[in-house]
mmCIF file of the N, C-alpha and C atoms, coordinates in Angstrom:
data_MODEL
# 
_entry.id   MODEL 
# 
loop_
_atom_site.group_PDB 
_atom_site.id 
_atom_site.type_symbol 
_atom_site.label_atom_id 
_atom_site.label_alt_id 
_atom_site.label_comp_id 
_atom_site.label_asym_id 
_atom_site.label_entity_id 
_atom_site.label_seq_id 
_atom_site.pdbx_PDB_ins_code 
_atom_site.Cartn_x 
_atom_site.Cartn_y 
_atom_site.Cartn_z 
_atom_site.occupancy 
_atom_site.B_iso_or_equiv 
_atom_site.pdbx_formal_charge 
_atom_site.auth_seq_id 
_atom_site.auth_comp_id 
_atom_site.auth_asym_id 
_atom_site.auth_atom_id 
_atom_site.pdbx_PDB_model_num 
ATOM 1   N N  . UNK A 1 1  ? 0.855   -1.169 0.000  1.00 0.00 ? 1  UNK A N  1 
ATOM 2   C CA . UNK A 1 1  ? 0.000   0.000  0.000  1.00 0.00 ? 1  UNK A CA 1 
ATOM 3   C C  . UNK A 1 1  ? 0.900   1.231  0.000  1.00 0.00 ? 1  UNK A C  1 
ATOM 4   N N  . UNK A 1 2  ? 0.609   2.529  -0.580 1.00 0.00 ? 2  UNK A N  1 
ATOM 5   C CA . UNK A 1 2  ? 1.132   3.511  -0.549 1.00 0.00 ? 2  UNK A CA 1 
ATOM 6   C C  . UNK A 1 2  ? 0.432   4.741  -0.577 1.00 0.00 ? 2  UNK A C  1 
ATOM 7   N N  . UNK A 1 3  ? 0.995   5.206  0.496  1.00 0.00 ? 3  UNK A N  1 
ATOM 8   C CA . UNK A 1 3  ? 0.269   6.484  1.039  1.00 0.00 ? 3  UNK A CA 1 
ATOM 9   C C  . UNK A 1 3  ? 1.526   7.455  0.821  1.00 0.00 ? 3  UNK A C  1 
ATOM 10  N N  . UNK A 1 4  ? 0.327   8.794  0.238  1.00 0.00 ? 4  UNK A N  1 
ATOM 11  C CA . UNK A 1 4  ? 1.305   10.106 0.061  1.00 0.00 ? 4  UNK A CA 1 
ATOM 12  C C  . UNK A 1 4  ? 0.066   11.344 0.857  1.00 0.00 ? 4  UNK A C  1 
ATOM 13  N N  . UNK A 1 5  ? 1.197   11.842 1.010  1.00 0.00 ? 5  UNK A N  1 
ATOM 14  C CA . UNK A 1 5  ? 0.450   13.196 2.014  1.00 0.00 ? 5  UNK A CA 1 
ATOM 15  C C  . UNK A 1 5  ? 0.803   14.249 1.190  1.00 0.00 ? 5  UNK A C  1 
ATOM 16  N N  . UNK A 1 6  ? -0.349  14.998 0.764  1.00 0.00 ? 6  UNK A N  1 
ATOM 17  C CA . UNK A 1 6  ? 0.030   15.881 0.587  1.00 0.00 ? 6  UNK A CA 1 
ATOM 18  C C  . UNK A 1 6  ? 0.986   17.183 1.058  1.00 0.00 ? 6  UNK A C  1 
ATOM 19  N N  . UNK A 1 7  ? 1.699   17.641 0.675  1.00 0.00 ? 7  UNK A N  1 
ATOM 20  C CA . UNK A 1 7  ? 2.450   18.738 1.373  1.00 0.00 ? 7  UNK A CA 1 
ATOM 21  C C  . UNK A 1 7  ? 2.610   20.499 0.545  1.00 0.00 ? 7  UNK A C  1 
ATOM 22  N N  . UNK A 1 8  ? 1.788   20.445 -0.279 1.00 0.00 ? 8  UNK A N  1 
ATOM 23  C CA . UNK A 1 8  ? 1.691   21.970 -1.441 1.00 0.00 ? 8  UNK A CA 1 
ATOM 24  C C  . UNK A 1 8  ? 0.766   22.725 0.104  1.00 0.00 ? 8  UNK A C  1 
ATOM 25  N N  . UNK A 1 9  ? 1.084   24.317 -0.685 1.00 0.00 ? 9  UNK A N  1 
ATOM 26  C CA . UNK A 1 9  ? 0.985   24.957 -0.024 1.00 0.00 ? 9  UNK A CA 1 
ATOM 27  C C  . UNK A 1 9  ? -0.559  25.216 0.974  1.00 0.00 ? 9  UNK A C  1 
ATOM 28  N N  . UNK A 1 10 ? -1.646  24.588 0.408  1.00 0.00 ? 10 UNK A N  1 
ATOM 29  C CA . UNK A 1 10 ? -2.808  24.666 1.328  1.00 0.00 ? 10 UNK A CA 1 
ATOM 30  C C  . UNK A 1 10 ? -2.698  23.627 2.280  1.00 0.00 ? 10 UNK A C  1 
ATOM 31  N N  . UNK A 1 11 ? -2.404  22.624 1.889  1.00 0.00 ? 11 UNK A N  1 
ATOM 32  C CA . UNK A 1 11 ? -2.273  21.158 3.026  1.00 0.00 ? 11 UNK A CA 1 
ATOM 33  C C  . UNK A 1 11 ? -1.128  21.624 4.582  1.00 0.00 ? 11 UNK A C  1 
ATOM 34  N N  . UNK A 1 12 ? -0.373  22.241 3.518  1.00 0.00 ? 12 UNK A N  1 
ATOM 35  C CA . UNK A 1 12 ? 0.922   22.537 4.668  1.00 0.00 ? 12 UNK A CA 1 
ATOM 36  C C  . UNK A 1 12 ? -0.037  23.634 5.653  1.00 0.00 ? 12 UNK A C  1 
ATOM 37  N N  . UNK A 1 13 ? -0.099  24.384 5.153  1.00 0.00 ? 13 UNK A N  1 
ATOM 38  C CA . UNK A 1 13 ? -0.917  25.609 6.254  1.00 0.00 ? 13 UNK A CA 1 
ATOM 39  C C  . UNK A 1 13 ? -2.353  24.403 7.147  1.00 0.00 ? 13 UNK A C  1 
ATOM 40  N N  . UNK A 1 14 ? -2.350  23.334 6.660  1.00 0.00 ? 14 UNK A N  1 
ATOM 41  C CA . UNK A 1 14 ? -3.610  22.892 7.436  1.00 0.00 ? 14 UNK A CA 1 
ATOM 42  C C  . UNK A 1 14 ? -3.512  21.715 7.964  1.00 0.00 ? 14 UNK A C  1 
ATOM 43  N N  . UNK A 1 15 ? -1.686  21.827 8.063  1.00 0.00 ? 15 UNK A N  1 
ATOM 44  C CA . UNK A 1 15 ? -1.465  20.236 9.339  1.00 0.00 ? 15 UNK A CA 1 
ATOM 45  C C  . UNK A 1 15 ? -0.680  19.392 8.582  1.00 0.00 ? 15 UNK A C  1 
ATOM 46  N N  . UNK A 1 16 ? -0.585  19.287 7.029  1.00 0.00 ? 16 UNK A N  1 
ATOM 47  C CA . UNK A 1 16 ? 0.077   18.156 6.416  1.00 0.00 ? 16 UNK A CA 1 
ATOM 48  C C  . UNK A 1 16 ? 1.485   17.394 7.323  1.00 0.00 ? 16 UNK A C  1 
ATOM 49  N N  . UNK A 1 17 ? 2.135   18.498 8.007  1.00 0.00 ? 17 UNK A N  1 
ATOM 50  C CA . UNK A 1 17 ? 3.259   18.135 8.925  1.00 0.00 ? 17 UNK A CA 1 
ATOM 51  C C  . UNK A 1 17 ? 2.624   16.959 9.761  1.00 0.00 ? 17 UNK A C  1 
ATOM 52  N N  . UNK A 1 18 ? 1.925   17.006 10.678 1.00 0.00 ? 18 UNK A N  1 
ATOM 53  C CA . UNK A 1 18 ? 0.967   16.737 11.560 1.00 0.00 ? 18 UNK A CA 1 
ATOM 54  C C  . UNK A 1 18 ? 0.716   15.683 11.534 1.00 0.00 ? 18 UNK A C  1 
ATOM 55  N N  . UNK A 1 19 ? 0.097   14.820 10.260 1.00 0.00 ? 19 UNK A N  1 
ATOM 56  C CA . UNK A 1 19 ? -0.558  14.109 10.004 1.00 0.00 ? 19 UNK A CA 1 
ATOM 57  C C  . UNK A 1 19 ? 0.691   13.199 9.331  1.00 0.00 ? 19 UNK A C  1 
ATOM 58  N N  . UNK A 1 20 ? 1.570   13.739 8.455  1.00 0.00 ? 20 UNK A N  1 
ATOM 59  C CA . UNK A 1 20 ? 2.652   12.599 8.283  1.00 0.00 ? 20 UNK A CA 1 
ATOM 60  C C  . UNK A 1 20 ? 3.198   12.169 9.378  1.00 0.00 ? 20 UNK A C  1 
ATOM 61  N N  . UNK A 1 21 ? 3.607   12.665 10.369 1.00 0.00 ? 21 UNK A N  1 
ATOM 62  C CA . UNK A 1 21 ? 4.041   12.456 12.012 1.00 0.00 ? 21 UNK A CA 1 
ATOM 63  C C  . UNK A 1 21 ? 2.943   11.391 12.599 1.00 0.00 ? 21 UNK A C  1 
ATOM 64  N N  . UNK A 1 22 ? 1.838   11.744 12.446 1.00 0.00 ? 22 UNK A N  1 
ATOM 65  C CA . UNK A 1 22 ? 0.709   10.736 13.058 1.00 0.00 ? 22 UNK A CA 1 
ATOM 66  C C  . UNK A 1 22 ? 0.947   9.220  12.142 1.00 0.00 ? 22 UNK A C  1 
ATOM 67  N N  . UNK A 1 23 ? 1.468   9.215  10.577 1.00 0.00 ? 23 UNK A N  1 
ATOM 68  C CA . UNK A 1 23 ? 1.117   8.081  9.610  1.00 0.00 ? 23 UNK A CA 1 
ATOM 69  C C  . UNK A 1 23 ? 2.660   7.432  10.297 1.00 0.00 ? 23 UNK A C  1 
ATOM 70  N N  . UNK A 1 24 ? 3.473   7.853  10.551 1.00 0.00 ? 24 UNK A N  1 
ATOM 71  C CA . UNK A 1 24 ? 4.522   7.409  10.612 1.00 0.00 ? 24 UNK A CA 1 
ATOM 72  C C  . UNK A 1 24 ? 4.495   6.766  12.022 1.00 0.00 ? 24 UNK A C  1 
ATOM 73  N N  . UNK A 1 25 ? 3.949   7.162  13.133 1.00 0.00 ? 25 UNK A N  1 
ATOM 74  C CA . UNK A 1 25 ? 3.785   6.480  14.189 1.00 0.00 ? 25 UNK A CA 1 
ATOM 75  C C  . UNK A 1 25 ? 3.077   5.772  14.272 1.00 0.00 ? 25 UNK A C  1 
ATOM 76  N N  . UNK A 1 26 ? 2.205   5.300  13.380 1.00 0.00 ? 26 UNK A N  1 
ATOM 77  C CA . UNK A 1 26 ? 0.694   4.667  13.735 1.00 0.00 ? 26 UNK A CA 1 
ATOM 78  C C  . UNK A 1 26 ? 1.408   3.366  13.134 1.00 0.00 ? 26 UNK A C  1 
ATOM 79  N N  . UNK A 1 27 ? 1.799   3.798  11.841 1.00 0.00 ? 27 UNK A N  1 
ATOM 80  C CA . UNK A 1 27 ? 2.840   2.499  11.002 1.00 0.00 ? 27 UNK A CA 1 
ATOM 81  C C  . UNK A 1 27 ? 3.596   1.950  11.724 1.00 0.00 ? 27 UNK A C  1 
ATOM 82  N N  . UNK A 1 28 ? 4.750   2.300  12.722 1.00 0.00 ? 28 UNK A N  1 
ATOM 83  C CA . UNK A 1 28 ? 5.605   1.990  13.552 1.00 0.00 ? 28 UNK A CA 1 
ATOM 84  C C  . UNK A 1 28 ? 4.919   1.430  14.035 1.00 0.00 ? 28 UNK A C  1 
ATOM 85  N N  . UNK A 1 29 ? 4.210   1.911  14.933 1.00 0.00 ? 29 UNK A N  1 
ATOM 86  C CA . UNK A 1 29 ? 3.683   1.039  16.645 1.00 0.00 ? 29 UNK A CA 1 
ATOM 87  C C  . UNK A 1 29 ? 2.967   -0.525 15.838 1.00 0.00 ? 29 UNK A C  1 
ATOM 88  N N  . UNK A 1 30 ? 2.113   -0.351 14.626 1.00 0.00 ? 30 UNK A N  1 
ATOM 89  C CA . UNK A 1 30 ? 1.917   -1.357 14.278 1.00 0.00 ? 30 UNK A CA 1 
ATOM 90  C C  . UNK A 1 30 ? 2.556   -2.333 13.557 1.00 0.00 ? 30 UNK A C  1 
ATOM 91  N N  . UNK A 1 31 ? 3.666   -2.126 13.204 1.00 0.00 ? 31 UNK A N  1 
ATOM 92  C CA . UNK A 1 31 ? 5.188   -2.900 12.540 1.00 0.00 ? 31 UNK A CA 1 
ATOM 93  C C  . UNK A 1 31 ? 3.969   -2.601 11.259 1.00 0.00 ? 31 UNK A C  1 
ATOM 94  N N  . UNK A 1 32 ? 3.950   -1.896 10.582 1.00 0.00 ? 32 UNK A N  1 
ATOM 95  C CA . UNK A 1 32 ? 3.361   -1.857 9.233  1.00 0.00 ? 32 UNK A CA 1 
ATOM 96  C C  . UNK A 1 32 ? 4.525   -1.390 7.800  1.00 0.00 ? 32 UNK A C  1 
ATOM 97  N N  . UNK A 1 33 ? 5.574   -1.244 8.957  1.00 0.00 ? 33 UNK A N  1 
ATOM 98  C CA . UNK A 1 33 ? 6.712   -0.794 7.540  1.00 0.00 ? 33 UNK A CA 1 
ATOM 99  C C  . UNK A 1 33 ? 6.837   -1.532 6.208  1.00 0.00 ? 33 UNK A C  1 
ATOM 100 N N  . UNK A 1 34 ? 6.813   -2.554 6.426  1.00 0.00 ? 34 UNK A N  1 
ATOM 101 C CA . UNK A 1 34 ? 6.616   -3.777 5.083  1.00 0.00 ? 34 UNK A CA 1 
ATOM 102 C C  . UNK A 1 34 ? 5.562   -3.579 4.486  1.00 0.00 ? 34 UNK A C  1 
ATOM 103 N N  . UNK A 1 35 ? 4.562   -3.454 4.869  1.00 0.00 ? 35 UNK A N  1 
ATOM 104 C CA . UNK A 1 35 ? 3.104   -3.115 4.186  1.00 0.00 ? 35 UNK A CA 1 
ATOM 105 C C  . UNK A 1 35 ? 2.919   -2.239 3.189  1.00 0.00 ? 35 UNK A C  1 
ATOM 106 N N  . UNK A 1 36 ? 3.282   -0.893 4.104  1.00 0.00 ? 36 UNK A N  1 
ATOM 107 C CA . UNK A 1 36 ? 3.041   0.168  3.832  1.00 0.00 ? 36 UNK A CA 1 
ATOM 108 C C  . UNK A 1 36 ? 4.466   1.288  3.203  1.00 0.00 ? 36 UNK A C  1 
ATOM 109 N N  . UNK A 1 37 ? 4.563   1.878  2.359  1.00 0.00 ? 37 UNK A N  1 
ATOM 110 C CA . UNK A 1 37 ? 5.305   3.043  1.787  1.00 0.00 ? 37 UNK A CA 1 
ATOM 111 C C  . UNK A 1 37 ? 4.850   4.683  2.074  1.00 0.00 ? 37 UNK A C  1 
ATOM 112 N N  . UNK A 1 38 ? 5.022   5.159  2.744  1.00 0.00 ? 38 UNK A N  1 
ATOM 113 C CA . UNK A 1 38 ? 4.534   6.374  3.318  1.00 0.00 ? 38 UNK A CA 1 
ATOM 114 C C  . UNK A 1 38 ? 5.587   7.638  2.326  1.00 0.00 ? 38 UNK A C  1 
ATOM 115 N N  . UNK A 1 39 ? 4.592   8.418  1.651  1.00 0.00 ? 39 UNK A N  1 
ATOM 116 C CA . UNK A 1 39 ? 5.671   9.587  0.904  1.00 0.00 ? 39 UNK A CA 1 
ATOM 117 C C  . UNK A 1 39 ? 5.146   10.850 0.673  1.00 0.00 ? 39 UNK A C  1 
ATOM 118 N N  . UNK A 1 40 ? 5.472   11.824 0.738  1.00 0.00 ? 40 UNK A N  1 
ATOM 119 C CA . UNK A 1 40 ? 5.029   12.983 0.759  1.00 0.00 ? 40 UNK A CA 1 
ATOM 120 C C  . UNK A 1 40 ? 4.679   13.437 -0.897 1.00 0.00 ? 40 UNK A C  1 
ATOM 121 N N  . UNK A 1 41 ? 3.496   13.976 -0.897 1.00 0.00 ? 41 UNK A N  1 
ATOM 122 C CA . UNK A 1 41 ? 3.207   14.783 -2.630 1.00 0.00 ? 41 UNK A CA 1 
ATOM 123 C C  . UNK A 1 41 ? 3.393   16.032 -2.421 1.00 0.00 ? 41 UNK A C  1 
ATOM 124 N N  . UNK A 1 42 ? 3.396   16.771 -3.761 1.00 0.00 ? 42 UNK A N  1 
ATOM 125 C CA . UNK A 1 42 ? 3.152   18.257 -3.882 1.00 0.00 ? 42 UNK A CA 1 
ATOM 126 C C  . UNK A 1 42 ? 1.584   17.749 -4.700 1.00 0.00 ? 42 UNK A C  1 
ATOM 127 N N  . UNK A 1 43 ? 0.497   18.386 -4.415 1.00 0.00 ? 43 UNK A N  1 
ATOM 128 C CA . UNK A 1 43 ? -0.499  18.867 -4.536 1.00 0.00 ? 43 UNK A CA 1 
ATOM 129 C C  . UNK A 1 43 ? -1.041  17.879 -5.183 1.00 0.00 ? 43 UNK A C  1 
ATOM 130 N N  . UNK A 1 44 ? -2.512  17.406 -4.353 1.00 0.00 ? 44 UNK A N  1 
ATOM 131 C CA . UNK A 1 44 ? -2.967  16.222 -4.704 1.00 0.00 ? 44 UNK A CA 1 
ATOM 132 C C  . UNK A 1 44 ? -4.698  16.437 -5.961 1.00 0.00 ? 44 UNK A C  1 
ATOM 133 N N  . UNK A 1 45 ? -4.519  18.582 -5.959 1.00 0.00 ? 45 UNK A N  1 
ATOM 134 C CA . UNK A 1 45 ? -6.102  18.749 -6.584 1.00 0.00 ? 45 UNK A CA 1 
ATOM 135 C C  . UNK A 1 45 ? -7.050  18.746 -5.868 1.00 0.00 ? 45 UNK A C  1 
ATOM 136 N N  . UNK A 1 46 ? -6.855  18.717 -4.426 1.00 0.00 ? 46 UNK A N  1 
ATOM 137 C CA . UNK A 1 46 ? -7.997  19.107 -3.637 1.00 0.00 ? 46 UNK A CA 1 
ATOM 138 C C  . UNK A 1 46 ? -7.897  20.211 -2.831 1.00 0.00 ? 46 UNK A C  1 
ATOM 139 N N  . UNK A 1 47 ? -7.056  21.261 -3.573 1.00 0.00 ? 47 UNK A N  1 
ATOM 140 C CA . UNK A 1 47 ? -6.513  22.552 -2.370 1.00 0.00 ? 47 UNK A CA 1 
ATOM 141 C C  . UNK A 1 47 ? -8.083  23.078 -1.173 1.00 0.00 ? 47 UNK A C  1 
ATOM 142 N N  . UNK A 1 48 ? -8.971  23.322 -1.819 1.00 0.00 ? 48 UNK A N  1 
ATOM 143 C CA . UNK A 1 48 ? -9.592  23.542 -1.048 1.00 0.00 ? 48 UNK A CA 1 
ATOM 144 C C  . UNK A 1 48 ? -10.599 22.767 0.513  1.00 0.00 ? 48 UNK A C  1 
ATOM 145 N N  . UNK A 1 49 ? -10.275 21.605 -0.052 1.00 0.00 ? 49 UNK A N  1 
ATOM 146 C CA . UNK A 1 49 ? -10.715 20.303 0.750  1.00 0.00 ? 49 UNK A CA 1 
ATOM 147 C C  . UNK A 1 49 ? -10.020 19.833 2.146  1.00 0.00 ? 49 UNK A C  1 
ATOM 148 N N  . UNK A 1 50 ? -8.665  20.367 2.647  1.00 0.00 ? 50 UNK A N  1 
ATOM 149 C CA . UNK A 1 50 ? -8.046  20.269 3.547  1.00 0.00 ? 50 UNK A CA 1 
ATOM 150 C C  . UNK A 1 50 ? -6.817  19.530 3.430  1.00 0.00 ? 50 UNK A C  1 
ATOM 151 N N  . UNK A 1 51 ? -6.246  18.505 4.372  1.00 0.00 ? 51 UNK A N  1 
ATOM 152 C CA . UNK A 1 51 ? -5.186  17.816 3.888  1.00 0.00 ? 51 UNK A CA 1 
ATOM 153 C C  . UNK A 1 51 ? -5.608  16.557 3.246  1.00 0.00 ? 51 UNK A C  1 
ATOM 154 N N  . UNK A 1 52 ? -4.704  16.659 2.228  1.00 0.00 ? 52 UNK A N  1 
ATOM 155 C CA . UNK A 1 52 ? -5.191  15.832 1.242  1.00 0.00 ? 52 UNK A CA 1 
ATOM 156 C C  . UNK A 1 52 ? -4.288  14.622 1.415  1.00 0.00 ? 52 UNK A C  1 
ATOM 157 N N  . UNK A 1 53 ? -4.548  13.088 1.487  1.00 0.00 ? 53 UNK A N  1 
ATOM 158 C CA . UNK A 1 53 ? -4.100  12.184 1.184  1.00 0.00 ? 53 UNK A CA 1 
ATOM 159 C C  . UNK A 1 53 ? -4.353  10.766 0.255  1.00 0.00 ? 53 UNK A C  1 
ATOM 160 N N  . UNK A 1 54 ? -3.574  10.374 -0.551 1.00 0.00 ? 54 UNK A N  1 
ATOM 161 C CA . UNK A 1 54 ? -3.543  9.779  -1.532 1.00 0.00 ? 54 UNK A CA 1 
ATOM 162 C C  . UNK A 1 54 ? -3.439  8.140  -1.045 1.00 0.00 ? 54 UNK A C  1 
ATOM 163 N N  . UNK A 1 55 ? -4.261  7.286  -0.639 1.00 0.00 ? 55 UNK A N  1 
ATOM 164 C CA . UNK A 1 55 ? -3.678  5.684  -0.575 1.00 0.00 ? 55 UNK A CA 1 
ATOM 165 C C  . UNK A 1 55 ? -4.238  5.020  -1.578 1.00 0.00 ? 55 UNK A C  1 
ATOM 166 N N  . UNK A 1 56 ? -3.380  4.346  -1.892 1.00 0.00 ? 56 UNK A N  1 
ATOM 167 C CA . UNK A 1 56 ? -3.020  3.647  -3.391 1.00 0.00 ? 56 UNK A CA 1 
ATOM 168 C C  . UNK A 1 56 ? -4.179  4.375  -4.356 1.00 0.00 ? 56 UNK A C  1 
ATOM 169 N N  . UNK A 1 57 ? -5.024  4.192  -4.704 1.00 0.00 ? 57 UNK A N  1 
ATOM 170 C CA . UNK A 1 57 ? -5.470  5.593  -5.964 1.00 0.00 ? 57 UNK A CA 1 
ATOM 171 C C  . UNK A 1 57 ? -6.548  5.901  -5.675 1.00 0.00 ? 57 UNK A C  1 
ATOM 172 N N  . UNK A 1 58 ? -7.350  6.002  -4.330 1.00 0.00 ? 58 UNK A N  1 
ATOM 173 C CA . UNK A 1 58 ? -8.475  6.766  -3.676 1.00 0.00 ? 58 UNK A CA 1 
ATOM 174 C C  . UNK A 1 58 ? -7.804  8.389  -2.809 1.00 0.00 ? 58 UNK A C  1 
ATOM 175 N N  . UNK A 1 59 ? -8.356  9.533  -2.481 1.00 0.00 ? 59 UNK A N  1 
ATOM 176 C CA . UNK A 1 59 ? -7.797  10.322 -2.345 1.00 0.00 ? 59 UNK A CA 1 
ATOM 177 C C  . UNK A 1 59 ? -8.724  10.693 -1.628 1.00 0.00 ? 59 UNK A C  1 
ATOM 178 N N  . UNK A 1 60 ? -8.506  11.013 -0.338 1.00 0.00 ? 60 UNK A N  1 
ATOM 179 C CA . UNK A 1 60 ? -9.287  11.116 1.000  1.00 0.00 ? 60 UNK A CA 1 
ATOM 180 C C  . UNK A 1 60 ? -8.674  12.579 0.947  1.00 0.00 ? 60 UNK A C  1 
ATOM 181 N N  . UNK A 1 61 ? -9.682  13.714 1.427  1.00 0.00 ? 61 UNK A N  1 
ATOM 182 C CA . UNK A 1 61 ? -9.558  14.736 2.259  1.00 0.00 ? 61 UNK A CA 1 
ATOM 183 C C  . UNK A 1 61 ? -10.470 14.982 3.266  1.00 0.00 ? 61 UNK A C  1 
ATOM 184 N N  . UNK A 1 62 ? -9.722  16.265 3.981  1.00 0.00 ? 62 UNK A N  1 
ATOM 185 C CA . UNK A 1 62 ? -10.560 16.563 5.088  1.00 0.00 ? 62 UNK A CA 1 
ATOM 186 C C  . UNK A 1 62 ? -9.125  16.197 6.391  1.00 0.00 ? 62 UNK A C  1 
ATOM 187 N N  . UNK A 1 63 ? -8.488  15.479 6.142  1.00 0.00 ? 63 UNK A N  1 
ATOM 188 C CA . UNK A 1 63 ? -7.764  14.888 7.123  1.00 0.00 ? 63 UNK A CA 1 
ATOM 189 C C  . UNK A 1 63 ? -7.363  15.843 8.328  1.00 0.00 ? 63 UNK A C  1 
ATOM 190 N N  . UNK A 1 64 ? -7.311  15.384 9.424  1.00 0.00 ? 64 UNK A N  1 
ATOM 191 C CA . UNK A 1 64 ? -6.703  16.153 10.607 1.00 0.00 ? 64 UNK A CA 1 
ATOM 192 C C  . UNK A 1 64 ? -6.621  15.490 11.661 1.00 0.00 ? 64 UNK A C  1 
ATOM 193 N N  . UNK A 1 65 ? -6.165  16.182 12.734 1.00 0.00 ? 65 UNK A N  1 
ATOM 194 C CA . UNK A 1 65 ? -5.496  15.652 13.635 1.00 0.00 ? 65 UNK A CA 1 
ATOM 195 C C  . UNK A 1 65 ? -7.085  14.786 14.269 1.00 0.00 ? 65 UNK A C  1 
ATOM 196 N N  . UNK A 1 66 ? -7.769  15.426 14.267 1.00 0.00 ? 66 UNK A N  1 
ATOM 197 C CA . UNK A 1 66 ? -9.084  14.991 15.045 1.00 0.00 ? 66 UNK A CA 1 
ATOM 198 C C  . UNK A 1 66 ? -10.000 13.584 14.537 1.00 0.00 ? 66 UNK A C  1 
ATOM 199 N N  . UNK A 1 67 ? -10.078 13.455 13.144 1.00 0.00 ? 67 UNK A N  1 
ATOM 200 C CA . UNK A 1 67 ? -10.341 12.624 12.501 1.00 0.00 ? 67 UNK A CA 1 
ATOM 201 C C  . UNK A 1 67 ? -9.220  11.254 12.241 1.00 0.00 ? 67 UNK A C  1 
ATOM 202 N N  . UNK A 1 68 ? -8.238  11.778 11.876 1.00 0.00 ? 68 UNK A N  1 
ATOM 203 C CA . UNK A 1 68 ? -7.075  10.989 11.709 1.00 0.00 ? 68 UNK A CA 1 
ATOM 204 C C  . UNK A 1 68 ? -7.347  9.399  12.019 1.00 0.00 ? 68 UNK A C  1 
ATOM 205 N N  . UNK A 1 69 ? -7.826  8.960  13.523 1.00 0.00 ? 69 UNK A N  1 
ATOM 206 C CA . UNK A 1 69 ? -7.699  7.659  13.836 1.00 0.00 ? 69 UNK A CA 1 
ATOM 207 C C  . UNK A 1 69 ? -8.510  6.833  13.060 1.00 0.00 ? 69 UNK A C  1 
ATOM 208 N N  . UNK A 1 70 ? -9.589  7.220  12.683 1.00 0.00 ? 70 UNK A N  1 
ATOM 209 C CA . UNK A 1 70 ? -10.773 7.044  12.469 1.00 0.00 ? 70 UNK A CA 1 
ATOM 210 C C  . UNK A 1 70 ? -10.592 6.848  11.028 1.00 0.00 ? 70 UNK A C  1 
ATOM 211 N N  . UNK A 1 71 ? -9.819  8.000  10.351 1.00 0.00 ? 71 UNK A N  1 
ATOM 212 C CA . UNK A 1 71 ? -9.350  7.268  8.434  1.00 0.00 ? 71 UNK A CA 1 
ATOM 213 C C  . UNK A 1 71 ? -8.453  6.497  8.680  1.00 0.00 ? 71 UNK A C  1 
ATOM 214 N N  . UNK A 1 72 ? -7.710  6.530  9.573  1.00 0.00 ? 72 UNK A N  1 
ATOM 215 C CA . UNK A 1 72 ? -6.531  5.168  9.313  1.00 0.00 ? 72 UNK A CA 1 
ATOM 216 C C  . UNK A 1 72 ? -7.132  4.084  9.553  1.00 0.00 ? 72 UNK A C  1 
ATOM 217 N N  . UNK A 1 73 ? -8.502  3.940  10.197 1.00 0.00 ? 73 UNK A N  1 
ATOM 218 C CA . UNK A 1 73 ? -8.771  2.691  10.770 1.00 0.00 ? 73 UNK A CA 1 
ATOM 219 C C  . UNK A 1 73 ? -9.224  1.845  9.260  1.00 0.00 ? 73 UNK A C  1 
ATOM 220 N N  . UNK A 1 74 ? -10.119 2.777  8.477  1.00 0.00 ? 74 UNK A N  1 
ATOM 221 C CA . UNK A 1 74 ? -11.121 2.656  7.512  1.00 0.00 ? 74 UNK A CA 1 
ATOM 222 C C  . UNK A 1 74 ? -10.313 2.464  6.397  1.00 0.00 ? 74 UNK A C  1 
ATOM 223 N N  . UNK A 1 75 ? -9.227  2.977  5.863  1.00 0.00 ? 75 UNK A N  1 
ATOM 224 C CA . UNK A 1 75 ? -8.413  3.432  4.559  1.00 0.00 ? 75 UNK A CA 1 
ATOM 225 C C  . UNK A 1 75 ? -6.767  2.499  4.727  1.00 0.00 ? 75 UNK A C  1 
ATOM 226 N N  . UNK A 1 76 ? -7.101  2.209  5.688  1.00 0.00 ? 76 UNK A N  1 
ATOM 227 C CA . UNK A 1 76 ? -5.388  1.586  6.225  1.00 0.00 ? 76 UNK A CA 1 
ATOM 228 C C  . UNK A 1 76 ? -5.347  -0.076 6.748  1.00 0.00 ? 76 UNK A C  1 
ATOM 229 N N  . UNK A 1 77 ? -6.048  0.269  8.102  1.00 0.00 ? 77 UNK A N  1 
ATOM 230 C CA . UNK A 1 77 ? -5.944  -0.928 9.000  1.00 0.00 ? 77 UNK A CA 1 
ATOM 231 C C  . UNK A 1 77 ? -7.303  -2.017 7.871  1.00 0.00 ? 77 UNK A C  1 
ATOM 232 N N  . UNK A 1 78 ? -8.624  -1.912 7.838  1.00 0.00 ? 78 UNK A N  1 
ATOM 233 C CA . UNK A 1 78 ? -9.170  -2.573 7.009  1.00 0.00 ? 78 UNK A CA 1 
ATOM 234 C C  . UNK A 1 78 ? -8.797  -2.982 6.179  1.00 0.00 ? 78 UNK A C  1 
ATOM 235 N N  . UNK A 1 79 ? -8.364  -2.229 5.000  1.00 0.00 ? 79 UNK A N  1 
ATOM 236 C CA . UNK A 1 79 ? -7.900  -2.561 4.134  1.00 0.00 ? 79 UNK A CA 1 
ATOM 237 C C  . UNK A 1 79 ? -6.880  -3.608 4.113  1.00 0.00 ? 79 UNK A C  1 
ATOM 238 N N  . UNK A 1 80 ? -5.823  -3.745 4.892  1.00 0.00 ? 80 UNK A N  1 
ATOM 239 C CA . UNK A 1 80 ? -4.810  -4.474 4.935  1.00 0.00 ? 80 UNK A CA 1 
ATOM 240 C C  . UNK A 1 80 ? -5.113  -5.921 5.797  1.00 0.00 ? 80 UNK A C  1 
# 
């Protein structure tokens, strides 16, 4: 699976930091490194939609710190 975070200039102003920090720990604690490829984009086309993230070719926005557990559970952990 491969996940990219957006990082262009609306995502960044709205947490993109944040949320790669959250993908990268969530992966860790769950030994998901083999699974998963975690990589940063420039601009995923949803500037206005929030932080935008890309896993394998569905493209979730809205992302944030508050929601976060809740798409990884649905977009990540299910899936796999």
């Amino acid at each position: 699976m491969k996940i990219s975070v957006c990082v262009g200039s609306s995502c960044h102003l709205r947490g993109s930091y944040d949320i790669i920090n959250l993908m990268k720990e969530n992966i860790e604690s769950r030994h998901l490194e083999d699974k998963v490829e975690l990589a940063a984009a420039f601009c995923l086309g949803k500037c206005t939609d929030g932080v935008s993230v890309k896993i394998d070719d569905e493209i979730v926005v809205g992302v944030n710190k508050e929601n976060f557990d809740q798409i990884f559970k649905e977009h990540v952990l299910d899936v796999l």
